[in-house]
C-alpha positions in Angstrom: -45.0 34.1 -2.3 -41.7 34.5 -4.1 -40.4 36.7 -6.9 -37.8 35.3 -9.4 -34.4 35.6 -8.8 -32.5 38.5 -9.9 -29.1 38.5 -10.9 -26.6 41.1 -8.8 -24.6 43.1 -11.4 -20.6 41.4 -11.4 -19.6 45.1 -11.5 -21.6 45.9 -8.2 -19.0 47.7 -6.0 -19.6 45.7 -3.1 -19.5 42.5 -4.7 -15.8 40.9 -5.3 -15.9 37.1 -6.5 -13.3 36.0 -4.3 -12.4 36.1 -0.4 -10.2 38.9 0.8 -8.7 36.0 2.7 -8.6 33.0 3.0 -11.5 31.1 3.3 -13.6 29.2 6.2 -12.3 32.1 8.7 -15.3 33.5 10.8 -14.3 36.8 10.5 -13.5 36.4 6.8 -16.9 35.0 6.3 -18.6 37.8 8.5 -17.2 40.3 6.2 -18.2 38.7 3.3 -22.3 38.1 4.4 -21.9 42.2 5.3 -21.1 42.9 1.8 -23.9 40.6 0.4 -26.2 41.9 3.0 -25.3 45.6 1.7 -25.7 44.4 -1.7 -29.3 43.0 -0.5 -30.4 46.2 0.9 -29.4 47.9 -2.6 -31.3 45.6 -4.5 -34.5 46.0 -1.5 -34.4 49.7 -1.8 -34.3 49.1 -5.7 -37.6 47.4 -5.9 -39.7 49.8 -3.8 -37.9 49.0 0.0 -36.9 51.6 2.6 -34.6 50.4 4.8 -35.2 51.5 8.7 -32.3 49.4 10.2 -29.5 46.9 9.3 -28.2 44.5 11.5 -30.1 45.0 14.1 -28.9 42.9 17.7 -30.7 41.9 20.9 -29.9 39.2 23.5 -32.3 36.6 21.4 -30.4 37.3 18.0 -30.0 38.9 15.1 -31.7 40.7 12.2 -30.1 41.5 9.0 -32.3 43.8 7.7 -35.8 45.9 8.8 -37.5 47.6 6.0 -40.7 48.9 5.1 -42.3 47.5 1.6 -45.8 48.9 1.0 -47.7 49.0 4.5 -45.3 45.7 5.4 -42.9 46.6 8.0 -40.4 43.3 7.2 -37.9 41.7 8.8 -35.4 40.2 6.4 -33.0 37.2 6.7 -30.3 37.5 4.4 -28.2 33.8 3.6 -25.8 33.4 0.6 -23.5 30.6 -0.4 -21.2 30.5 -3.6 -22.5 27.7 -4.9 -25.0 25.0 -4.6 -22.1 22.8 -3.1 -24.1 23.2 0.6 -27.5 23.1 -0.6 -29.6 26.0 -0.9 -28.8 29.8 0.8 -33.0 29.4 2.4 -32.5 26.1 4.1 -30.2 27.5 6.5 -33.0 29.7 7.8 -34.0 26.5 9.8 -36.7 26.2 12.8 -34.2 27.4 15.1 -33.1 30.4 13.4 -36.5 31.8 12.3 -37.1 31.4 16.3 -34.4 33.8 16.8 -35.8 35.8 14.3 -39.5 35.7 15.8 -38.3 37.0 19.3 -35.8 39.6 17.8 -38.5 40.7 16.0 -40.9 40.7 18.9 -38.0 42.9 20.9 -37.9 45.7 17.8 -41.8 45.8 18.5 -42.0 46.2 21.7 -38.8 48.5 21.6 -39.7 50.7 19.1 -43.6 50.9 20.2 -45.2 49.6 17.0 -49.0 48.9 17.0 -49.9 45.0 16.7 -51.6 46.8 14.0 -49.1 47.0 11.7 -49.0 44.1 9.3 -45.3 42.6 9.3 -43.7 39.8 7.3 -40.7 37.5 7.4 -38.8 37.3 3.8 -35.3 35.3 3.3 -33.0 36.9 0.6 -31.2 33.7 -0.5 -28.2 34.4 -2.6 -26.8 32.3 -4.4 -23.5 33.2 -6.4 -24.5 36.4 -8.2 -28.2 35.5 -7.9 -30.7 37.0 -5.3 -33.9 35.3 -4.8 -36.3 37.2 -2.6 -39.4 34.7 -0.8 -41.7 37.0 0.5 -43.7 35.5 3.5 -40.9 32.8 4.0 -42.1 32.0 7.1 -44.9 33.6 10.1 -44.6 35.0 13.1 
C-alpha cells in the first residue's frame, strides 16, 4: 500500500537545494541523507507517526528510522536522489538492503524485548527532489 507523494515545503529549514560541498563526497552525501531523513521524520510525525528512534546501528546494519503508526511499530528506510537521473530513490532498497534491514530489525526486537505480538511493517520513504513518497508495507519481514 502506498500513499501519494507529498511535496516537502522549499522553505523547510532542513532542506537546502544545493550541497554544502561539493558533491559525490561520502561525507558530504552523509550529511545530506541526515537532513532528508530529519525532514522525513517531520513529515512522519506530521501524518500521525511517533518517532521512538533515528538511526538506529547494529553489527548487521542500519535503520533510519523506528516509529510507531497506529498499533504498527515500523521500521523505516529513508532513500532520496535529486533527480530521476539514477532511477527511482525505492530501487535502491534492493534484496540485499532490505536483508540488512530484516536482521537489524530482528536485533531492535530482541533488544528492546518486544512481543512477536506486535504487528510491525517495513515502509521506504523515497524522496525524490522535494517530493516524499511514503510505500507502506514496501517489503516483509
Amino acid at each position: 500500500m502506498s500513499d501519494s507523494p507529498e511535496d516537502i515545503p522549499e522553505d523547510h529549514p532542513l532542506i537546502r537545494k544545493k550541497a554544502i560541498a561539493s558533491e559525490g563526497s561520502s561525507r558530504n552525501q552523509r550529511k545530506e541523507g541526515s537532513k532528508y531523513e530529519a525532514a522525513c521524520a517531520v513529515f512522519l510525525e506530521s501524518i500521525g507517526f511517533r518517532i521512538l528512534e533515528r538511526n538506529f546501528r547494529s553489527r548487521f546494519g542500519e535503520i533510519d528510522l523506528i516509529g510507531r503508526e497506529n498499533e504498527y511499530l515500523v521500521f523505516v528506510e529513508v532513500k532520496y536522489r535529486r533527480d530521476g537521473r539514477s532511477g527511482d530513490p525505492a530501487e535502491a532498497v534492493d534484496a540485499r538492503k532490505q536483508q540488512k534491514i530484516r536482521m537489524t530489525a530482528q536485533y531492535y526486537l530482541t533488544r528492546n524485548g518486544i512481543s512477536p505480538d506486535v504487528p510491525i511493517r517495513f515502509d521506504v520513504a523515497a524522496i525524490l527532489g522535494n517530493r516524499i513518497h511514503l510505500i507502506r508495507d514496501a517489503f516483509s519481514f
